[in-house]
N, C-alpha and C positions, 0 to 999 in steps of 0.2 A: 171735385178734387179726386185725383186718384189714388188707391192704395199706395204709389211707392210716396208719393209726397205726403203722407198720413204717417208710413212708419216713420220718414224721414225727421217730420215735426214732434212725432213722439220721444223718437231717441235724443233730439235736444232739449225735450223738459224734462227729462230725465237725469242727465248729462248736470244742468244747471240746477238740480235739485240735490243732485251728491256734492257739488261745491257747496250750493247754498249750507248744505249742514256741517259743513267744515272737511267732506272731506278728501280723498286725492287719488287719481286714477295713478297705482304705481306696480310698474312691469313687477312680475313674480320672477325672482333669482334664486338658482342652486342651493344648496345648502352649500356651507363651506367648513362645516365637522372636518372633513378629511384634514385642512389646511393645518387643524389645531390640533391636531396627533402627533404632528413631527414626527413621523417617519422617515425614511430614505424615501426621495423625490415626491414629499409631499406638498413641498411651501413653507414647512412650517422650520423648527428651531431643529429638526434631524436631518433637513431635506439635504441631497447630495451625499448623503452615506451611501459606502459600495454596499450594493445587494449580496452581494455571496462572500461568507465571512471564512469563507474555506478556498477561496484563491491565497495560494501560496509565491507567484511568482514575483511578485513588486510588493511594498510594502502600500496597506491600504491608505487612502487619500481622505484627509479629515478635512471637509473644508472650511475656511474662513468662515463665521457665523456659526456655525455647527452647539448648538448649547453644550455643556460641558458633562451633563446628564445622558446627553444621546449619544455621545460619542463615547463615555463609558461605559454606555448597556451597550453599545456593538462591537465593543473591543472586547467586552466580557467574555461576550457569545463567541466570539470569533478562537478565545483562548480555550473556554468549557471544551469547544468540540475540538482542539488540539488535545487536550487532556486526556478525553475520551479514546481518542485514535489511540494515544500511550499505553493506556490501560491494555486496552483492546494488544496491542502489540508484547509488551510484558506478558499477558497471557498465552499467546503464542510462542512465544522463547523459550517458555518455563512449562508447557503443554509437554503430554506423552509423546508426541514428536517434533516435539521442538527441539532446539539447537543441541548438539552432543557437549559433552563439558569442554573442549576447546573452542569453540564459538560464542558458547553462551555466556562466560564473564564479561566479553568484550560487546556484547550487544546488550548483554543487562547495564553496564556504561554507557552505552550510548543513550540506553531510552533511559535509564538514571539521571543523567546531567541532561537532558532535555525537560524534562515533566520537575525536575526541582526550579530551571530557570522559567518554566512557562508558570509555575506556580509564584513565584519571586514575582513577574510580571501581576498577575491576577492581581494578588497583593500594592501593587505599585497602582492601580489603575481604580482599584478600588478606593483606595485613597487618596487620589488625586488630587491637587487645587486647581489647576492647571490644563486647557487645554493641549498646552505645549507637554505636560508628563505625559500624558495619555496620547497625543502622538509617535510620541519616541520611545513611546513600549508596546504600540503598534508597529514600530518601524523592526523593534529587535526583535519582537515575534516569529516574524520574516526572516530577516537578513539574519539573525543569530542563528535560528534553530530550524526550519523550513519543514516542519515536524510532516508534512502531508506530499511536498513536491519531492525530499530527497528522503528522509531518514525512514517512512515507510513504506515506499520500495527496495531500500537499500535493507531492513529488515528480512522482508518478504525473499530478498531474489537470495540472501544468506541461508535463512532457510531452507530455499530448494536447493542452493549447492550443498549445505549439509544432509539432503534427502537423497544424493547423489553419490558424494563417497563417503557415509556411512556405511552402504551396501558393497558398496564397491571394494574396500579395503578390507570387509569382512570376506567376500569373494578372493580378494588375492592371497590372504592369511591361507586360501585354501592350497594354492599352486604348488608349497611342496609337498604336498601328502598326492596332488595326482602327479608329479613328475616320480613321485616312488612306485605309484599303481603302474604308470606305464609304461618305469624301466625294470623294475624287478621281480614283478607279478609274470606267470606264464601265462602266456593267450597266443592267438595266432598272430602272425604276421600281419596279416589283412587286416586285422584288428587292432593290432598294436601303431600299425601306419595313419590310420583313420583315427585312434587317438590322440596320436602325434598332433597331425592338422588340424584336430578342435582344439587340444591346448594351444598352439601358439595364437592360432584366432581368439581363443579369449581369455589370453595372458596379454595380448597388444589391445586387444578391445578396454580391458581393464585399465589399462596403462595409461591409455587415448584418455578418456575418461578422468581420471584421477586426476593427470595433468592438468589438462583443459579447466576443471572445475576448479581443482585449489589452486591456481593462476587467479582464476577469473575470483573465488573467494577473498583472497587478497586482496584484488584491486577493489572489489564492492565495498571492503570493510575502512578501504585507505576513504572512500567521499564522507566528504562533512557537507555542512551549511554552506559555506565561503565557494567549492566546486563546483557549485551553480551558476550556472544551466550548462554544464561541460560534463554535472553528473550524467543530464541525462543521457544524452548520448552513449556513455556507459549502462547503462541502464538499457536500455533499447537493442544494445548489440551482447548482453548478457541474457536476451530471452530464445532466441533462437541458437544462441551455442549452448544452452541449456536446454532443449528441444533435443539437437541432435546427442550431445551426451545419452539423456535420457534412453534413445534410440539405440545405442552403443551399450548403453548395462542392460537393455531388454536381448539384445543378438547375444551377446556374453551369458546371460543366461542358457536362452537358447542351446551355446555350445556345451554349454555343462551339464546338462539335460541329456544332450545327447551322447556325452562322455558318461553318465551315471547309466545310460542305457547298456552302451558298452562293457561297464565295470558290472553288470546286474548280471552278463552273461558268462563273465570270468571267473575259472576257477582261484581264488585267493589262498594262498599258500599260507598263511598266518593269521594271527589276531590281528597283529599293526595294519593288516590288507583289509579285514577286515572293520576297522576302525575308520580306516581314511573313507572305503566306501560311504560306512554311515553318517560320516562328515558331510561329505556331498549328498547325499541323500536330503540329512538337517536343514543343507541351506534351500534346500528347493521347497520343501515341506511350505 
């Protein structure tokens, strides 16, 4: 008899002896713990919840089956970290360079009636009976208030317009003390011409500037929730004309720099000549 027909008759009284004692050759299977977490795409009583509770463009999709527990804990989370954005935004308004007091009631409003109605929400979701409540304050999360796609860029890009012509307006407040330096003060000709042509360069630099931004502040401050996705777009073409602004009060500097050069070499006939100088001087400081 050879060795394979020896193992071959062993493994069958083997075989017939784990029957004989009752008991069952049966294939080893996964665990299936994941299945019974109900998660998002787990199988279980959450599966098909959106993963990312911070997309703001559609309202999130609860689906059919969904237990009423899982889809409260991810709407929770989904509103926690809108809250948080708020806070985080309030604090920036209300920061040592935040919004000047023309901007800032109107943007403390905005994140006001947002962070009350997200809170209102929190409230409705926690108390739920209903799959269907806790849908439709998923929905107005969204569509009402769009705290991450519209109202904290629309923040943010107000801030930089107010970081824009605060300076800026402070700068023009200066034009008539140099339009007195450079008509009444004695200096030379040479100097008085070349002063000439820094002021208008950044009397119109200013100007460019100022317009341009409080245009564009206006329109940021006109989007709500509802101007979506047509905010964006505004949004998007408020970063690069914010770009060049910026470029525009840096040259405007520039030109007053070069005008305070001027004014450092001229004899000043008075106090007031002397006064305007150290105005311009101040703002460069």
């Amino acid at each position: 008899m050879t060795a394979r027909v020896v193992r071959a008759r062993l493994a069958i009284l083997a075989l017939a002896a784990l029957v004989a004692a009752g008991g069952a050759v049966v294939a080893t299977a996964p665990p299936a713990a994941a299945a019974s977490r109900g998660g998002p795409g787990s199988g279980g009583p959450g599966a098909g919840l959106p993963t990312d509770p911070s997309a703001d463009a559609a309202p999130p999709v609860i689906p059919a089956g969904t237990s009423l527990a899982a889809a409260q804990q991810w709407v929770e989370q989904a509103l926690n970290l809108r809250q948080s954005k708020l806070t985080s935004l309030a604090a920036q308004v209300d920061g040592v360079n935040g919004a000047p007091p023309g901007d800032r009631p109107k943007l403390d409003a905005l994140i006001s009636t947002a962070t009350t109605g997200i809170g209102n929400l929190l409230t409705t979701v926690q108390g739920a009976t209903t799959l269907a409540e806790v849908r439709t304050a998923a929905a107005s999360m969204v569509l009402t208030y769009r705290v991450l796609s519209v109202l904290s860029p629309q923040v943010k890009l107000v801030l930089r317009c107010d970081g824009l012509l605060v300076p800026a307006e402070k700068l023009q407040a200066l034009e008539p003390g140099i339009e007195a330096l450079i008509t009444t003060e004695h200096a030379s000709k040479q100097v008085t011409r070349r002063a000439q042509s820094l002021y208008r360069d950044f009397a119109g630099r200013l100007q460019s500037v100022v317009s341009a931004v409080g245009s564009l502040d206006n329109e940021l401050l006109a989007e709500t929730a509802a101007s979506y996705p047509g905010a964006l777009g505004v949004f998007a073409a408020a970063k690069p004309a914010l770009a060049s602004a910026t470029t525009q009060l840096g040259l405007a500097r520039v030109d007053l720099r070069q005008m305070a050069a001027l004014f450092a070499g001229a004899r000043l006939s008075a106090a007031p000549g002397r006064r305007r100088r150290g105005a311009i001087d101040a703002a460069l400081a």
